[in-house]
C-alpha positions in Angstrom: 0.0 0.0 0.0 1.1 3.4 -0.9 -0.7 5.8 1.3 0.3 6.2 4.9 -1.3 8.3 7.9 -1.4 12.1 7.6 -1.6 12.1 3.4 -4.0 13.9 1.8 -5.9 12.0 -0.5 -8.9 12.5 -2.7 -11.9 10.1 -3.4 -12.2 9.0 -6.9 -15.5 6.4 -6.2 -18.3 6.2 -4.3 -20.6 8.5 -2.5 -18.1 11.1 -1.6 -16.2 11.1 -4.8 -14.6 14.4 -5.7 -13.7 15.5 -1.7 -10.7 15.7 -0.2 -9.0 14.5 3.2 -6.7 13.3 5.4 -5.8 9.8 6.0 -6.3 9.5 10.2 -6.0 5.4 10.2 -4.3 2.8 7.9 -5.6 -0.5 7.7 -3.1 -2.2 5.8 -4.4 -5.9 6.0 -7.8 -5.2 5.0 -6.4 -2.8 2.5 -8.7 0.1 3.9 -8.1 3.8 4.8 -9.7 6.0 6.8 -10.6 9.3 6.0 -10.9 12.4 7.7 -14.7 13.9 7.2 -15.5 10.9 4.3 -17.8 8.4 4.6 -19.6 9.4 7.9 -22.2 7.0 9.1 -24.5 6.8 12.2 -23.5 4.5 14.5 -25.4 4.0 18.1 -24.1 4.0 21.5 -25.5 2.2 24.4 -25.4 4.8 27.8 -22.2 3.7 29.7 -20.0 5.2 32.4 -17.9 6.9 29.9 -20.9 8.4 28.1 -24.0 8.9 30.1 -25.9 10.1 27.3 -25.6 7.7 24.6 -27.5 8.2 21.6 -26.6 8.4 17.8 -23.4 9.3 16.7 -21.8 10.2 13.3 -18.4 8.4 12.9 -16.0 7.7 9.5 -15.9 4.1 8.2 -12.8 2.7 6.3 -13.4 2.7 2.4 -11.2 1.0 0.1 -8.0 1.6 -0.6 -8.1 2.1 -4.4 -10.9 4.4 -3.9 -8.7 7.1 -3.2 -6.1 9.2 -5.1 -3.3 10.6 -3.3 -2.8 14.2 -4.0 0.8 15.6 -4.8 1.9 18.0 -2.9 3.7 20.2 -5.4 0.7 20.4 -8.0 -2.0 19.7 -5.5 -3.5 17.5 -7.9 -4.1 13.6 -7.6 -1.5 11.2 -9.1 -0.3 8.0 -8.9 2.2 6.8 -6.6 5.7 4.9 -7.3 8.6 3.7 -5.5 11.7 4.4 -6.5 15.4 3.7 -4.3 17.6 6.8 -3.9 20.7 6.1 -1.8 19.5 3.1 -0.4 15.9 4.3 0.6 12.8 3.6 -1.2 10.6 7.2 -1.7 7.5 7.5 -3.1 7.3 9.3 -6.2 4.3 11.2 -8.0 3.9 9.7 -11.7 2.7 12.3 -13.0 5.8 14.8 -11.9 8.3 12.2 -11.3 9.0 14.1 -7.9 9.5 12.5 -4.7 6.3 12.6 -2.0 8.1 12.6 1.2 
């Protein structure tokens, strides 16, 4: 997987496509990403002692992987993502500027 925590990506399918965000959890075994503002649903809590209240809460679920685009930071536009080895490191590279990512 390409993307890591803290990457600002964009959603090319589904019910958000078109928004951007930020990348807050990394599932790497399910291949899934979590996205900052994307995807909300309603999910409902039971009254504990750590919330009194309970009631009906919106949260982000995990969407797919390959349903994102990350966005290069030097064009701010999405692109795909390589790997290339510079000095005995691999770095991520946009493809569509052939710059490195981080």
């Amino acid at each position: 997987m390409f993307l890591k925590t803290g990457d600002k990506v964009r959603v090319i399918a589904g019910k958000d496509k078109g928004k951007d965000g930020n990348i807050t959890k990394v599932i790497a075994a399910d291949n899934r990403v979590v996205v900052e503002g994307i995807n909300k649903v309603k999910q409902h809590k039971k009254a504990s002692q750590g919330n009194p209240q309970g009631g009906v809460f919106d949260v982000e679920a995990p969407i797919n992987a390959s349903n994102v685009m990350l966005i290069d930071p030097s064009t701010n536009e999405p692109t795909r993502v390589g790997i290339e080895v510079k000095d005995g490191k691999k770095v991520r590279i946009s493809k569509k500027s052939h710059k490195a990512i981080d």
